[in-house]
C-alpha positions in Angstrom: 77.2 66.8 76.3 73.8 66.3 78.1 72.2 69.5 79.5 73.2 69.1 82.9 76.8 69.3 82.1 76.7 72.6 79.6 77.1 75.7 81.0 74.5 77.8 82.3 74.0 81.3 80.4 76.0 84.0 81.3 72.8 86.0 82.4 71.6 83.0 84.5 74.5 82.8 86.6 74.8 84.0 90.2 77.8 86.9 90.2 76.2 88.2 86.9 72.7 88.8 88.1 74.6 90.2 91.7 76.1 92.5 89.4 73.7 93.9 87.5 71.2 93.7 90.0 73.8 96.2 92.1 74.5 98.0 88.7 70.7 98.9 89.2 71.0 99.8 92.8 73.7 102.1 92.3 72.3 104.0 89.8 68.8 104.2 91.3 70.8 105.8 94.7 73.2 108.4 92.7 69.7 109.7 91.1 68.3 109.7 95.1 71.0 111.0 96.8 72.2 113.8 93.8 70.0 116.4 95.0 71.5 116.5 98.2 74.7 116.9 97.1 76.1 113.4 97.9 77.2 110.5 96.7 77.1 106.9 98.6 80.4 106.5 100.1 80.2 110.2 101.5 76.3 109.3 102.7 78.3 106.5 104.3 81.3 108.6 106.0 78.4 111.1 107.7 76.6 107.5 109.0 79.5 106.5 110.6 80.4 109.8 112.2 76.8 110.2 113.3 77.0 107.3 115.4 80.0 107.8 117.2 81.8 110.7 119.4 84.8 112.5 117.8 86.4 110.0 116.1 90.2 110.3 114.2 90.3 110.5 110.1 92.5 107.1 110.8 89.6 105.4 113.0 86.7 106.2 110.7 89.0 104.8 107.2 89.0 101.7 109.5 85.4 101.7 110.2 84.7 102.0 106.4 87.8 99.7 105.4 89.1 102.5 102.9 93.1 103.6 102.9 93.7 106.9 104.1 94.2 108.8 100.5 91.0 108.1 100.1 89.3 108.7 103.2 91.4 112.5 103.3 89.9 112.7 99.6 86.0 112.0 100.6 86.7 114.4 104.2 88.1 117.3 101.8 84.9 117.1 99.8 82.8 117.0 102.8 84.6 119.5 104.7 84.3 121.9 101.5 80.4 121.4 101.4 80.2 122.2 105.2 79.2 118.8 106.0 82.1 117.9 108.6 84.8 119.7 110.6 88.4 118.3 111.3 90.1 119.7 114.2 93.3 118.7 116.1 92.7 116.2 118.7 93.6 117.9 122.4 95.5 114.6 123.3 97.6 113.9 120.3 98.2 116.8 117.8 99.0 114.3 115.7 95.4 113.2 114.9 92.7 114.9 113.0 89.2 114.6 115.0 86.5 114.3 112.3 82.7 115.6 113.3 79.9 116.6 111.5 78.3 119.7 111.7 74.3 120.6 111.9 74.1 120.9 108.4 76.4 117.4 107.9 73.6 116.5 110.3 70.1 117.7 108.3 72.2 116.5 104.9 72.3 112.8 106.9 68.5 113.1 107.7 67.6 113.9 104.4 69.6 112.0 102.2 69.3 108.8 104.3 65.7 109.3 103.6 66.1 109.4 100.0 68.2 106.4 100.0 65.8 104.2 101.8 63.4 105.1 99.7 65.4 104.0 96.4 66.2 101.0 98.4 62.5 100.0 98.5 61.4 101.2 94.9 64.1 99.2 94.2 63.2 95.7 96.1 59.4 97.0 95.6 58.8 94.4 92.5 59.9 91.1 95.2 57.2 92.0 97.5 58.0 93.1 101.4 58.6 89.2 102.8 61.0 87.7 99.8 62.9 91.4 100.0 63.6 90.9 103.5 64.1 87.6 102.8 66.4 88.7 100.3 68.1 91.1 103.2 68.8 88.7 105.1 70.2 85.9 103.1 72.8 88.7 101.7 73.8 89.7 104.8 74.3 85.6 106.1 76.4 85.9 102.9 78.2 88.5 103.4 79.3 87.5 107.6 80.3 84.2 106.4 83.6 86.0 105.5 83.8 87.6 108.4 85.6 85.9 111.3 83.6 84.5 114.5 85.1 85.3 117.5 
């Protein structure tokens, strides 16, 4: 077999290093975002409900593409901190209207900080133009799945 046709190492190819290299991200933001009381898919849930009027337990699962177990699950959790209110919708009592409140709020501020920050430590070996580089080659990546309309 000549060395173009043997297999590359396990720790050479592409989804390993992905992996690791998000195992590594993931820890680096639980440490950031532990001590305010959050984890990364909650930080994510008070993003999207900053940036948007009242919106329905069923429209922000869809914003986040998670099923609606878990989305009640990670809105219990938030809701028992303080961090978000549900409240009946006026229009359709059907629907739970999900905000956050001023302290969801200041937790947002602070915690978005502290995961931007881990972000650059974290990119900080590449240098700022190959980790934006990096940025932006992901997300090409990533909306090559999506579809173009």
């Amino acid at each position: 077999m000549s060395d173009d046709q043997r297999p590359s190492p396990p720790g050479d190819r592409l989804g390993h290093l992905l992996k690791k290299a998000q195992a590594k991200l993931a820890r680096a933001s639980a440490e950031a975002l532990a001590p305010h009381g959050v984890d990364g898919h909650e930080l994510t849930v008070l993003a999207v409900l900053s940036g948007a009027a009242s919106l329905s337990q069923v429209e922000v699962a869809g914003r986040l593409g998670v099923d609606r177990t878990t989305m009640v699950a990670l809105l219990d959790g938030l809701e028992d901190q303080g961090l978000v209110e549900r409240r009946r919708s006026p229009r359709d009592r059907r629907k739970n209207l999900v905000e956050l409140t001023d302290a969801g709020q200041e937790c947002l501020s602070r915690a978005e900080q502290a995961r931007t920050n881990a972000e650059e430590r974290f990119l900080a070996p590449l240098g700022e133009e190959t980790a934006a580089s990096l940025v932006r080659a992901l997300r090409v990546l990533v909306a090559e799945g999506r579809v173009h309309g």
